[in-house]
C-alpha positions as CSV (number, residue, x, y, z in Angstrom):
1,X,4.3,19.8,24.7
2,X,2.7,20.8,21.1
3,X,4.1,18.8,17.9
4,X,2.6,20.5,14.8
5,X,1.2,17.8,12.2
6,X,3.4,18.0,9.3
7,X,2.4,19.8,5.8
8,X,4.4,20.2,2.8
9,X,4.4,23.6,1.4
10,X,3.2,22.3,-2.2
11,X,0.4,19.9,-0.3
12,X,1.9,16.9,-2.0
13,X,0.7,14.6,1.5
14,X,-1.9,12.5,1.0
15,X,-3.8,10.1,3.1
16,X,-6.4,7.0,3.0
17,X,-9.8,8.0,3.7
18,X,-12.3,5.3,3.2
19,X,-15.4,8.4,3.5
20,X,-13.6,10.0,0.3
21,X,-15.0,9.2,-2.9
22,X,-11.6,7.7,-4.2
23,X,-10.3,6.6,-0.9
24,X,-7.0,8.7,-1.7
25,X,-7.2,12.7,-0.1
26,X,-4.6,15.4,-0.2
27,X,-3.1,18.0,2.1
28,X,-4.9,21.5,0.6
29,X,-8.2,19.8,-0.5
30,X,-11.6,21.3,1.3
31,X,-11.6,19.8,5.2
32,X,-7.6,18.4,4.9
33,X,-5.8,21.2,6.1
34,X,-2.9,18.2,7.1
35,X,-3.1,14.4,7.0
36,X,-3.7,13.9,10.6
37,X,-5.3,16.3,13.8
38,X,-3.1,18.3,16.2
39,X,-2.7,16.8,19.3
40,X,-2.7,19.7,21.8
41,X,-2.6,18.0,25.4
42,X,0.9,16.3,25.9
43,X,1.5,17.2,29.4
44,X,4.8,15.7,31.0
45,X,4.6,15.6,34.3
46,X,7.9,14.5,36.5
47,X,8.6,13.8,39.9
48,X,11.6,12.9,42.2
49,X,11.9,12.3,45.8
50,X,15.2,11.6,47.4
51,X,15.4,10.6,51.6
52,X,18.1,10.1,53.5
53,X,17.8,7.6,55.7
54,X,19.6,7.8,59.0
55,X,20.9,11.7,57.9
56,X,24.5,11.2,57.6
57,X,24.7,11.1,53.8
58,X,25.8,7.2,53.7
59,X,22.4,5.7,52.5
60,X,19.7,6.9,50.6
61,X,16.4,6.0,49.0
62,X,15.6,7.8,45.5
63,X,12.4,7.6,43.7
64,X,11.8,8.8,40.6
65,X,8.6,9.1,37.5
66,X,8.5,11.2,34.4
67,X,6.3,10.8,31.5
68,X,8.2,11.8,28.0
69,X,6.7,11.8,25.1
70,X,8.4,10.6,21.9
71,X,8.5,12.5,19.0
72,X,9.0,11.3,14.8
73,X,10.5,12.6,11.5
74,X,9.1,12.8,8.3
75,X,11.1,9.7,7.2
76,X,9.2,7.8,9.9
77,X,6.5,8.0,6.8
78,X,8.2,8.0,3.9
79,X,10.8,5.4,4.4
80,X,9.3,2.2,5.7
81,X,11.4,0.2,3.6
82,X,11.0,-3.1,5.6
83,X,7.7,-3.6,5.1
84,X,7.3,-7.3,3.5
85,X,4.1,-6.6,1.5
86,X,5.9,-3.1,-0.3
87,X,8.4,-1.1,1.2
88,X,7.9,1.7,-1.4
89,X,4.8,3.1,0.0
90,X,4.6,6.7,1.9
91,X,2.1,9.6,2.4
92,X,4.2,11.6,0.0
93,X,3.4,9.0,-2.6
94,X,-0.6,8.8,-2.6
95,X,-1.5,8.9,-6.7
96,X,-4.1,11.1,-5.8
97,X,-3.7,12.5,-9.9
98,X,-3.9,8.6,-10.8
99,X,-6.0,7.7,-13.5
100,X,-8.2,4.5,-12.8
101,X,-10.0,1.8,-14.4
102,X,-11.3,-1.2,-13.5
103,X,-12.9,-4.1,-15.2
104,X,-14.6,-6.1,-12.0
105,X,-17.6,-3.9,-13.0
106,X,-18.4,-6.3,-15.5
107,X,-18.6,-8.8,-13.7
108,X,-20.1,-7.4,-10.1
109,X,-22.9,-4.5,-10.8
110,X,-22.6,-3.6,-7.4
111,X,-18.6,-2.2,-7.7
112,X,-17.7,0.7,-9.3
113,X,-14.4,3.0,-9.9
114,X,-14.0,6.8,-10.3
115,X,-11.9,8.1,-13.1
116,X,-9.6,9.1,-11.0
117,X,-8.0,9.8,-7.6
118,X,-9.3,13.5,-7.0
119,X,-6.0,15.2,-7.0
120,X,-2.9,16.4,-8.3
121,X,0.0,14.4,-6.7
122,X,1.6,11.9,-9.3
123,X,4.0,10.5,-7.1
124,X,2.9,6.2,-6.7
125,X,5.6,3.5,-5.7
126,X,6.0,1.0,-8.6
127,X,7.7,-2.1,-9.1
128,X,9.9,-3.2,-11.8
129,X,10.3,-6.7,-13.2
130,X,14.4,-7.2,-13.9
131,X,14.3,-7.1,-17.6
132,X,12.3,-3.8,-17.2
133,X,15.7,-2.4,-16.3
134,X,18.4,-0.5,-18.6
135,X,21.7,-0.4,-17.1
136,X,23.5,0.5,-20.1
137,X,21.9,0.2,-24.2
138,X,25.4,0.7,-25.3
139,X,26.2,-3.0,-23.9
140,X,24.8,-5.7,-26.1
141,X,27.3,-8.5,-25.6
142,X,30.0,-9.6,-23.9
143,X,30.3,-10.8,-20.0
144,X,28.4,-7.5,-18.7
145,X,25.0,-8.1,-21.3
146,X,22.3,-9.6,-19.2
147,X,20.9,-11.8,-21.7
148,X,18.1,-8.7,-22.1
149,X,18.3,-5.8,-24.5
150,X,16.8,-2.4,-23.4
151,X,13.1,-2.4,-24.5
152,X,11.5,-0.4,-26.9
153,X,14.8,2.2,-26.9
154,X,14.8,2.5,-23.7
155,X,17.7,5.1,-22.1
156,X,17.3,5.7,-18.7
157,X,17.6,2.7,-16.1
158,X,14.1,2.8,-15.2
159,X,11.0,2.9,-17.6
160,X,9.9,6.3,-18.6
161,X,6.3,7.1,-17.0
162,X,3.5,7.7,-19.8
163,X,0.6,9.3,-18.4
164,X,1.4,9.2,-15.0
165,X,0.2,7.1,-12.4
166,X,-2.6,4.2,-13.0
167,X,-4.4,2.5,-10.5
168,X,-6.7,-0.6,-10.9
169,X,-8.2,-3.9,-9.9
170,X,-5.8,-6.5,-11.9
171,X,-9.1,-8.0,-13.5
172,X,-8.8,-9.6,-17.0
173,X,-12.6,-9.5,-18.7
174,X,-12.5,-9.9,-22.8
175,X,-8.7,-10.0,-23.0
176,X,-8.7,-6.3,-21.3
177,X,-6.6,-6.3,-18.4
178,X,-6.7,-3.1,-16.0
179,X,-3.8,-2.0,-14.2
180,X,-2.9,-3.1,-11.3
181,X,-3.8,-2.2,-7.8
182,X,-1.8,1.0,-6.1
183,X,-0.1,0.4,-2.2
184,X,-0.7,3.1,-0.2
185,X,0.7,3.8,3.4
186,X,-2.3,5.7,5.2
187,X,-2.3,7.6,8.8
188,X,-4.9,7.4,11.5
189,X,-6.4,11.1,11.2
190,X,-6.5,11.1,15.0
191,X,-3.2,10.2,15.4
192,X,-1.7,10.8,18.8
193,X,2.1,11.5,19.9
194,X,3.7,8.3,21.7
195,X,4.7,8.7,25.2
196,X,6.5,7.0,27.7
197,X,6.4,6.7,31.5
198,X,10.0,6.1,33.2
199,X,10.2,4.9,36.6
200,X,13.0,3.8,39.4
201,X,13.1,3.2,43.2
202,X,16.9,2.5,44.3
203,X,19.3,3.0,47.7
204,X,22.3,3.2,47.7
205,X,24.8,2.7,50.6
206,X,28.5,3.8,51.3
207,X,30.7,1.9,52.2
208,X,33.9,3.3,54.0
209,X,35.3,6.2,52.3
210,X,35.4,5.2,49.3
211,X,32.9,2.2,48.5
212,X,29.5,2.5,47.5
213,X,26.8,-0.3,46.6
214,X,23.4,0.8,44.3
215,X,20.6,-1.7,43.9
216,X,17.6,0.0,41.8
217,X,14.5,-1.2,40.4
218,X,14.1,0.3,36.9
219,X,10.9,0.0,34.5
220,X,9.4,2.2,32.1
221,X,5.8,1.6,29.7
222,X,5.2,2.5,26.5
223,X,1.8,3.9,25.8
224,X,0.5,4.7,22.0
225,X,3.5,4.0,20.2
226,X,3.5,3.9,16.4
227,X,2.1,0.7,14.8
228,X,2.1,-0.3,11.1
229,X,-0.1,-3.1,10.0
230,X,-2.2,-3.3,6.6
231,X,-6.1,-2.6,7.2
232,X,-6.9,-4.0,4.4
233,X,-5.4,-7.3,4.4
234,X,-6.8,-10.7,2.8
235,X,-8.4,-13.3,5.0
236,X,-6.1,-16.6,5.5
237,X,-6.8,-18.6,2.8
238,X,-7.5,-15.8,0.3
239,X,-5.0,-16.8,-2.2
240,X,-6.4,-20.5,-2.8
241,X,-9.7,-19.4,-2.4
242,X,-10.2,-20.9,0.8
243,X,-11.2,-17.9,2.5
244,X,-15.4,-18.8,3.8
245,X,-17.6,-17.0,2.5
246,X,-15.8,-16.0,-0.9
247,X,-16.4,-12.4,-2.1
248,X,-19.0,-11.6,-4.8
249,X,-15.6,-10.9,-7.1
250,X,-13.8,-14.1,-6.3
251,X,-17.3,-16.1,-7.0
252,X,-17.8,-14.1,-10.3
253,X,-13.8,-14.6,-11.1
254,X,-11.1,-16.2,-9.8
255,X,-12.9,-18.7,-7.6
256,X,-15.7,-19.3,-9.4
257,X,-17.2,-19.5,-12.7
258,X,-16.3,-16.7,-14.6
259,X,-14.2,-16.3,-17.6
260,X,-11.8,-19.5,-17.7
261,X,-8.3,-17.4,-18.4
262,X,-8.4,-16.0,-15.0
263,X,-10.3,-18.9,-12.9
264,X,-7.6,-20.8,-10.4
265,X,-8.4,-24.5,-10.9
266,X,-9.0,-25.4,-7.5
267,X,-8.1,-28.8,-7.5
268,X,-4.5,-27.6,-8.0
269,X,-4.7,-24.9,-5.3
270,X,-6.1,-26.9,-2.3
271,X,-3.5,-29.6,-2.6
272,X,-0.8,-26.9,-2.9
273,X,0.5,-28.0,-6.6
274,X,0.7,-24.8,-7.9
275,X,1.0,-21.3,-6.8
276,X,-2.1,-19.3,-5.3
277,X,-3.7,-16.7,-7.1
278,X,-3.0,-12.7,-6.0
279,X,-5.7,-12.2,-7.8
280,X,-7.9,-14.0,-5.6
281,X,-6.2,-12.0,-2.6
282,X,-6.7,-8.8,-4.4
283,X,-11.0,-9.6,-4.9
284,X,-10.8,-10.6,-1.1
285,X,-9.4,-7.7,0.6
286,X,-11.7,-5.9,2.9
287,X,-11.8,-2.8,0.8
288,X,-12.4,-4.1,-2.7
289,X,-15.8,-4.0,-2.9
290,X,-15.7,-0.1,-2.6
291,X,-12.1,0.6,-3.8
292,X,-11.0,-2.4,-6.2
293,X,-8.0,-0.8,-7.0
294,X,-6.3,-0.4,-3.4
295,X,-3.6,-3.1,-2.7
296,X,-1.9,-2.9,0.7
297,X,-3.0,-0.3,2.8
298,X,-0.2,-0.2,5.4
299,X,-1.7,2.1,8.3
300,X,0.1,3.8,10.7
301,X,-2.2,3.8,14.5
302,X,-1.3,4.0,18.0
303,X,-1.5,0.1,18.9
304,X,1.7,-0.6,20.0
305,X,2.8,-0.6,23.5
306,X,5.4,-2.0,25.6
307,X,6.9,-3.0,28.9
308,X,10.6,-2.8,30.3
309,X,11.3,-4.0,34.0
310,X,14.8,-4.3,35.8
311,X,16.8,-5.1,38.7
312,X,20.0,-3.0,38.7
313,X,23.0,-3.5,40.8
314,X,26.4,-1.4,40.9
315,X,29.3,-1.4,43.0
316,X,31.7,1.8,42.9
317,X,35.1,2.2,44.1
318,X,36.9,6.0,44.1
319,X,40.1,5.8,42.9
320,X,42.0,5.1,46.4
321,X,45.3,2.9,46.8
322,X,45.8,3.4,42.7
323,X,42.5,1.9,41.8
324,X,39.4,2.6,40.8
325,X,36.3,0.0,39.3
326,X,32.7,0.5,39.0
327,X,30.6,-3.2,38.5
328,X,27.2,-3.3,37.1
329,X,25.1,-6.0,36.8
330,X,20.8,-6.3,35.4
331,X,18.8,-8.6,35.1
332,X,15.6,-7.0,32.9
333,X,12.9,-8.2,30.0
334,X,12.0,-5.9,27.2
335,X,8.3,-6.9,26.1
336,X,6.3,-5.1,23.1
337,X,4.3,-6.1,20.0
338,X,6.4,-3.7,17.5
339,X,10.0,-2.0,18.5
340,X,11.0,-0.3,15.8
341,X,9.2,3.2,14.4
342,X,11.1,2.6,10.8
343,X,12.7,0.4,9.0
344,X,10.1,-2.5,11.1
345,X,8.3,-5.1,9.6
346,X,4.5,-5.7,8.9
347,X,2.8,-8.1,11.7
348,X,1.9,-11.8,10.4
349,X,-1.7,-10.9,11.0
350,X,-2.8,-7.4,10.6
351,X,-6.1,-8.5,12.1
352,X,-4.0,-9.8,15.5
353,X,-1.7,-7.3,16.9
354,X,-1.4,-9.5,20.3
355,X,0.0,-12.4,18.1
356,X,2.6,-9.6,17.9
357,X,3.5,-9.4,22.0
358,X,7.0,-10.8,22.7
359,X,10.3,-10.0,23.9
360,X,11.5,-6.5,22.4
361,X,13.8,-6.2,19.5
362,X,16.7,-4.6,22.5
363,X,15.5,-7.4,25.1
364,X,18.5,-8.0,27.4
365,X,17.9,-10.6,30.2
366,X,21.1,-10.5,31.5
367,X,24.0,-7.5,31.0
368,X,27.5,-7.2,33.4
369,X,29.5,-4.2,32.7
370,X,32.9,-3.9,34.6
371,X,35.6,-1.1,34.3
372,X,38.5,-1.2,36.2
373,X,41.7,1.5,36.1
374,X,45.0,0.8,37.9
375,X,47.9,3.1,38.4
376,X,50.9,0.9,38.9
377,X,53.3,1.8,41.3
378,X,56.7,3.5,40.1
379,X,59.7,5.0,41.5
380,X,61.4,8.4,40.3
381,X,64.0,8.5,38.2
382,X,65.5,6.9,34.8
383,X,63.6,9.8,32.7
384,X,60.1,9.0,34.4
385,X,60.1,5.1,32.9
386,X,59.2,3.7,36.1
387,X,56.4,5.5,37.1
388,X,53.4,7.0,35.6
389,X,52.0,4.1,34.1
390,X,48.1,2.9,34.4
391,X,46.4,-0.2,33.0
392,X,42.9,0.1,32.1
393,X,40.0,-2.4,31.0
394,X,36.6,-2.5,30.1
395,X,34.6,-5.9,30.1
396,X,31.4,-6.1,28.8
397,X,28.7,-9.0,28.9
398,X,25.4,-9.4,27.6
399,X,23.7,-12.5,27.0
400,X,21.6,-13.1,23.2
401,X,19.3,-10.3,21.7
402,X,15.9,-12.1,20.2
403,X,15.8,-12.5,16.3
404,X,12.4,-13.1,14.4
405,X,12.5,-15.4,10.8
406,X,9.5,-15.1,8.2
407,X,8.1,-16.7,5.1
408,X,8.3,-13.9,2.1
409,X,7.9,-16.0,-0.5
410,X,5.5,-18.9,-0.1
411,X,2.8,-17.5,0.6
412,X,0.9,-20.3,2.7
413,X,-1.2,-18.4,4.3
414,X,-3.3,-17.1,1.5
415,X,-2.9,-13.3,2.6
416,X,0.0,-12.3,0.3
417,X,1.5,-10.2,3.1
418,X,4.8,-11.9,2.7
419,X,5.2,-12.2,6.5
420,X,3.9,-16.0,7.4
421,X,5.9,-17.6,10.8
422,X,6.1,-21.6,10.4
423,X,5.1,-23.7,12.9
424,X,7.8,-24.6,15.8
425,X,7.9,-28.3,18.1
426,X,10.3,-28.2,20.6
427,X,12.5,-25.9,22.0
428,X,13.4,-22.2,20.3
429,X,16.6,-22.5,22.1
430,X,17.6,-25.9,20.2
431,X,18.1,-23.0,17.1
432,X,20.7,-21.2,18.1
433,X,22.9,-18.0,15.8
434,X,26.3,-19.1,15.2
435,X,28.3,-19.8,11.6
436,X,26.2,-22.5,10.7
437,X,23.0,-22.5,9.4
438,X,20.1,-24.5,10.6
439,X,20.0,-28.1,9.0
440,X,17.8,-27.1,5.9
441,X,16.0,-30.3,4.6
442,X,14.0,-29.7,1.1
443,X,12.9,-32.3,-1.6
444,X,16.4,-32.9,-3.6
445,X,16.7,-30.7,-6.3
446,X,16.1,-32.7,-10.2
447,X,12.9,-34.6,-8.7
448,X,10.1,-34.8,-11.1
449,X,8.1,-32.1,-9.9
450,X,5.4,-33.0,-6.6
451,X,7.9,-35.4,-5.7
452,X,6.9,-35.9,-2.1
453,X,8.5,-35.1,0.7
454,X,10.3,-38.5,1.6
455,X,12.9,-40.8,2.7
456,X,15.4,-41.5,0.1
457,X,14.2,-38.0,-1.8
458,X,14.8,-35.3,0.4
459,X,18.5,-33.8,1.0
460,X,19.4,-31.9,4.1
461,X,22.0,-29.5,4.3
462,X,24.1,-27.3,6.9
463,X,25.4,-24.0,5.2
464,X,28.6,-22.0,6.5
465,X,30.7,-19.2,5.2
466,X,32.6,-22.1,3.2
467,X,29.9,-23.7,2.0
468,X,27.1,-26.3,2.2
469,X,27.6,-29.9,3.9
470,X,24.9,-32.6,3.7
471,X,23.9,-34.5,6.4
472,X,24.6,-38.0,7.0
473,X,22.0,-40.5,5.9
474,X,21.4,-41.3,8.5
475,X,20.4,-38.0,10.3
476,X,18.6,-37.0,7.0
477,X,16.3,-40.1,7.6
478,X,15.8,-39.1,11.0
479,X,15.3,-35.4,10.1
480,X,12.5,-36.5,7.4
481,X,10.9,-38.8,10.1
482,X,10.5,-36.0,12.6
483,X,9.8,-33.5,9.9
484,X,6.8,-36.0,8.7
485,X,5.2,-36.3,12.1
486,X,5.1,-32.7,13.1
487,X,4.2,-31.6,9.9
488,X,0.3,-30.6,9.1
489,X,0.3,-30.9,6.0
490,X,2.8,-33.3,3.7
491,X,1.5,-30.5,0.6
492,X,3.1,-27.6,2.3
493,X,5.6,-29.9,3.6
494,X,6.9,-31.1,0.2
495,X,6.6,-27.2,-0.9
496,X,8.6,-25.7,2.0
497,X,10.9,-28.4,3.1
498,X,11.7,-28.0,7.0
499,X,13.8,-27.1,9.3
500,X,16.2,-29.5,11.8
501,X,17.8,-28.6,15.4
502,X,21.3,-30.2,15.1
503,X,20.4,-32.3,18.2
504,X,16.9,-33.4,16.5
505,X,15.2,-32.9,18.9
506,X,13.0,-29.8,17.2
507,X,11.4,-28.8,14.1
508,X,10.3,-26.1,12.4
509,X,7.7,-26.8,9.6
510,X,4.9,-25.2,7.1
511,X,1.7,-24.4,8.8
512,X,-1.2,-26.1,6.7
513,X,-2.6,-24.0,3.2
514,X,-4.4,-21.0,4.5
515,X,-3.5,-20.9,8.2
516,X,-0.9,-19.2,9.7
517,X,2.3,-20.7,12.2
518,X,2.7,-21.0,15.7
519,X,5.3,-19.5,16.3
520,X,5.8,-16.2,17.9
521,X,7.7,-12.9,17.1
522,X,11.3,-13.0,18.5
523,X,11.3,-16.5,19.6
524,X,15.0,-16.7,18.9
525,X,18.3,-15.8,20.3
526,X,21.4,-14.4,18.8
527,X,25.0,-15.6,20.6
528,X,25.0,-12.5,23.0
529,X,27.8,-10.2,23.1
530,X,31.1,-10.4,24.8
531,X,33.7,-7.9,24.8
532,X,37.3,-7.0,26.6
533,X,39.1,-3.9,25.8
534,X,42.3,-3.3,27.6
535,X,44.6,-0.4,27.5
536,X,48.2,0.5,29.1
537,X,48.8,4.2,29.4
538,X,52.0,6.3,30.1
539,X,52.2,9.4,31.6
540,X,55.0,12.2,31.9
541,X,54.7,14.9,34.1
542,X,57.0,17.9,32.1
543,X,55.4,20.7,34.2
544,X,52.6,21.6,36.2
545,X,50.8,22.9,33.0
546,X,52.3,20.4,30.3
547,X,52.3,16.8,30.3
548,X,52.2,14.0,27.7
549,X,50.2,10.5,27.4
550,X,51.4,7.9,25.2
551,X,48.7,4.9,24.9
552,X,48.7,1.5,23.7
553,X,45.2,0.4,23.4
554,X,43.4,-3.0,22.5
555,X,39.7,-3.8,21.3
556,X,38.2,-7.0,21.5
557,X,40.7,-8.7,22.8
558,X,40.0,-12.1,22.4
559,X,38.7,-11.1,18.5
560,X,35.3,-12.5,19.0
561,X,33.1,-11.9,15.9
562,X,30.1,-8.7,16.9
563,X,27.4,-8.6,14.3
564,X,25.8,-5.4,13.8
């Protein structure tokens, strides 16, 4: 198998290169012919071996491997829109025609910027603040104003680009502020083309004429898949400038003495009484000694893999007598450290892909699967209304798919990836999906702010469909008692609030400024799936040619809510 690496016919793909002069390349530019290398060896070999046993046909032994290999679309890199740190970043959007400036020269002799990216692609991701928006600058009043006119004369809904793109390091130095840094999405240049190898051993046995039984082992690996993490994330701590040792830039700005309007008092940051800095993440990264004006650099590698094994069992019955069933029941675990090519999230830890490793997005422990038809018996006559009619039914049962939960806004573990896991005590199962929310317990709302997180000043609250209900007082003192003692820090305590199992016997808490959580990816569990469909069918027989079916027909029975 030969994948071609894709081009665009204007060479408007660009890449990270961190040899480059600018970091940022382009498809067509000397030694880029495309983004990444062809990958010319993707042999899939298969094999399948079938014996039977005693040479009558009624049991047999099947074995079965094939290696497949998995191929992508051109969204896979230009839609990753559930990336936490910026979903807007793709190779078709590398400001390689960006102009750049940066100040942190001024202040560190050894960084420098180009002028600009080396290119002609204009195309960057941007971000715009709410008021930056013009919905309509005919509406100035009334219930559909915003409270915001359109600036400057603004007609379109989005800000009209001056000068195209601009990239630069964010650093303020004699009230000159450069722009801020540009998000790229980069590809490994050696990129490789994911494969899979499938495997099953199962016999199967007949039973009678028209009975068989199947029991199968069935397990496949997942070698090189498609991985997104940012390479050039901040260390833990970055934001609060407790990151050891500090960079040159963060000693000479935001953590250090330089000028005071950009300094982070520190005081304020290591007790967690105001916000971190993203400036301070921004003179941390690994890359901004040589690029200062590169943000996230989500990178797209070969280092996830996974695991899938299974024990299958089916029972098959012809249709004899008027009925026919077949009854399936496996028991499997889905294991990987990514599932999903797009649309995915960033890891916590760029730096710690195995913190990734859990059950797989799709992980089913437990699935039974049962479809039965039965032709009732009639008797001619009275225009065919006592015969020809057949009841049908399909049950399905799977128990709960995993579900993941991150932190995108408070940003306690100083990297500014927006994808921090708390810490957990107890027992993942003690949080289960359902209509209620988790008991939510935060400082009440109105409390002079730094209020600690206390007895008597916290409120706790269960949320539904119809609304929030607050916990007793006495479950809200427990709640903060339990929350205190797991808690590692009462700062990031009183910043987050926590989270209660309704049998309080498990918590879920902030992990201390600058560290990440404990907690793993897909610890959780969804309510599973359960499902009857039912059917009554009724057959007339005009001639041998022509017939008719009438059909009543009933899904989800029992109306049990399915989220999707």
């Amino acid at each position: 198998m030969y994948l071609t690496p894709m081009k665009d016919a204007n060479n408007n793909l660009g890449n990270f290169d961190p040899t480059s002069p600018s970091g940022l390349v382009q498809q067509g530019q000397a030694g880029v012919s495309s983004i990444w290398k062809a990958d010319s060896h993707d042999l899939e070999p298969r094999i399948g071996l079938a014996w039977d046993v005693r040479g009558n046909g009624r049991t047999v032994v099947r074995l079965g491997v094939g290696l497949i290999h998995e191929t992508w679309s051109l969204e896979t890199f230009e839609g990753q829109f559930g990336m936490q740190n910026d979903g807007s970043t793709a190779i078709n959007a590398i400001p390689t025609a960006a102009s750049i400036s940066c100040e942190i020269p001024a202040l560190v002799s050894s960084i420098s910027c180009p002028s600009s990216g080396g290119g002609t692609n204009a195309l960057g991701s941007a971000t715009f603040a709410p008021n930056a928006l013009c919905w309509d600058p005919s509406i100035t009043s009334g219930p559909a104003f915003t409270g915001t006119a359109c600036p400057g004369g603004q007609k379109t809904v989005f800000p009209g680009a001056t000068g195209g793109p601009k990239c630069g390091d964010g650093v303020t130095v004699a009230a000159v502020t450069a722009p801020s840094p540009c998000d790229l999405m980069g590809v490994d240049q050696n990129l490789k083309l994911p494969y899979v190898v499938n495997y099953n051993l199962s016999v199967q046995h007949q039973i009678g004429s028209n009975l068989s039984v199947e029991v199968a082992y069935v397990g496949n690996h997942g070698y090189k898949l498609l991985n997104f993490a940012d390479i050039n994330q901040a260390p833990t701590g970055s934001a609060y400038c407790l990151n050891s040792p500090l960079t040159a830039a963060q000693l000479a700005d935001t953590c250090g003495s330089g000028p005071a309007g950009a300094r982070v008092p520190l005081a304020c940051i290591a007790t967690a009484t105001c916000a971190g800095s993203g400036q301070a993440v921004q003179e941390a990264r690994p890359y901004f000694s040589k690029f200062p004006y590169l943000g996230f650099i989500n990178f797209v590698t070969n280092r996830s893999f996974s695991n899938y094994n299974s024990a299958q069992v089916s029972v098959t019955k012809r249709m004899s007598q008027g009925l026919s069933f077949t009854a399936g029941y496996t028991y499997a675990h889905g294991l990987d450290n990514g599932s999903l090519n797009r649309f995915g999230l960033n890891p916590e830890n760029s730096n710690n892909l195995a913190g990734e490793y859990g059950s797989s997005d799709f992980d089913i422990r437990h699935r039974v699967t049962f479809t039965v038809t039965y032709n009732i018996p009639g008797k001619k006559g009275f225009g065919q209304m006592l015969e020809g009619w057949q009841i049908n039914s399909i049950v399905n049962y799977a128990t709960a798919q995993p579900w993941q939960t991150f932190d995108n806004s408070d940003n306690f573990s100083g990297t500014g990836e927006k994808a921090d896991r708390w810490d957990i005590f107890g027992n993942p199962a003690d949080f289960p999906s359902g209509k209620n929310s988790i008991p939510d317990c935060v400082v009440t709302a109105g409390l002079p702010a730094g209020t600690p997180f206390a007895d008597g000043k916290v409120t706790c609250t269960v949320t539904s469909v119809y609304g929030g209900s607050p916990l007793s007082s006495a479950a809200t003192s427990s709640a903060v008692a339990g929350c205190r003692a797991h808690a590692p820090s009462l700062a990031t305590l009183t910043t987050g609030g926590c989270y209660v199992s309704s049998n309080g016997n498990s918590f879920i808490v902030p992990p201390a400024l600058g560290t990440f959580g404990n907690m793993g990816r897909n610890i959780f569990r969804d309510s599973g799936y359960h499902n009857l469909d039912l059917s009554v069918f009724k057959n007339f027989h005009f001639t041998e040619r022509f017939g008719a079916q009438l059909r009543w027909e009933v899904f989800n029975v029992f109306n049990i809510p399915i989220a999707t």
